[in-house]
C-alpha positions as CSV (number, residue, x, y, z in Angstrom):
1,X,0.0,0.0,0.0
2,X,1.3,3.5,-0.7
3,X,-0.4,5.2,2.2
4,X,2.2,6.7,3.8
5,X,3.6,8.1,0.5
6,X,0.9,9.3,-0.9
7,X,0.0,11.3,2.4
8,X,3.4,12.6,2.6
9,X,3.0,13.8,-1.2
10,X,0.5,15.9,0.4
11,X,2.6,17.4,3.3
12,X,-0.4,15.3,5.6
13,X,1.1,13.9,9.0
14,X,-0.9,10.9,10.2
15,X,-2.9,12.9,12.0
16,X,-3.9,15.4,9.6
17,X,-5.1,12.1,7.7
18,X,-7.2,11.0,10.5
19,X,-9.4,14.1,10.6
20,X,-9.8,13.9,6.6
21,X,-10.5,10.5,6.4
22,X,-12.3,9.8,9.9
23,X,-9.9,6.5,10.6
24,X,-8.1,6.7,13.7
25,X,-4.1,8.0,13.8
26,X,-3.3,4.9,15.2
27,X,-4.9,2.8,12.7
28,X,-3.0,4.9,9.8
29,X,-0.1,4.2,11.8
30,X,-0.8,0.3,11.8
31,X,-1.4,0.4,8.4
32,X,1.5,1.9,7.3
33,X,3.8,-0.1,9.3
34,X,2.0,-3.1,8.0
35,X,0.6,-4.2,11.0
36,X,-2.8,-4.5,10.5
37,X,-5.2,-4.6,7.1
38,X,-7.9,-2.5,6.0
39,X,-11.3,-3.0,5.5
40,X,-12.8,-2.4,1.9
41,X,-14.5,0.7,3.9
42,X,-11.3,2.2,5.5
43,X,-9.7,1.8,2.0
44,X,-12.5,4.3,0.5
45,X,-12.8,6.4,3.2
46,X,-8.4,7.0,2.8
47,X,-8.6,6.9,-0.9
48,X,-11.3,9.7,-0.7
49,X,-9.7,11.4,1.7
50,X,-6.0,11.5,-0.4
51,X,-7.5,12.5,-3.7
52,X,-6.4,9.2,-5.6
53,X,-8.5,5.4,-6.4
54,X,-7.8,2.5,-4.3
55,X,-6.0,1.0,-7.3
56,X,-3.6,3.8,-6.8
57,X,-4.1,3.7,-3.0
58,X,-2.7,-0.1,-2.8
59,X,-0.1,0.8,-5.9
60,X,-1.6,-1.5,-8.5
61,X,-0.9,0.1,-11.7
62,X,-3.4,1.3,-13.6
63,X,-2.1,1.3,-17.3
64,X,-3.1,-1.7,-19.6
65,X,-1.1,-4.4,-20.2
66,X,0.8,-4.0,-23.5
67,X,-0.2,-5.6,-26.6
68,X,2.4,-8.3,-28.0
């Protein structure tokens, strides 16, 4: 997941991401050190929060596979 980099993109501390996205700092904290796993629901509510999809949000790439 690219939490951490995407809110740091943003000049967001973990806290600041809390209040946007309404999951707890210490969750966001969990998360990012890989500690714990999110919910479909926290997923949205962070990927709303930071401006970006979940796709981006858990760094799957989003371009098409090239055609051979």
């Amino acid at each position: 997941m690219r939490i951490k980099e995407l809110r740091e993109a943003k000049g967001w501390s973990q806290n600041r991401l809390a209040k946007e996205s309404g999951v707890s700092q210490s969750f966001i904290h969990a998360l990012e050190a890989g500690e714990k796993s999110p919910t479909t629901r926290t997923l949205a509510k962070l990927a709303k929060a930071l401006s970006v999809s979940i796709s981006e949000l858990l760094g799957e790439l989003d371009n098409p596979k090239e055609k051979g």
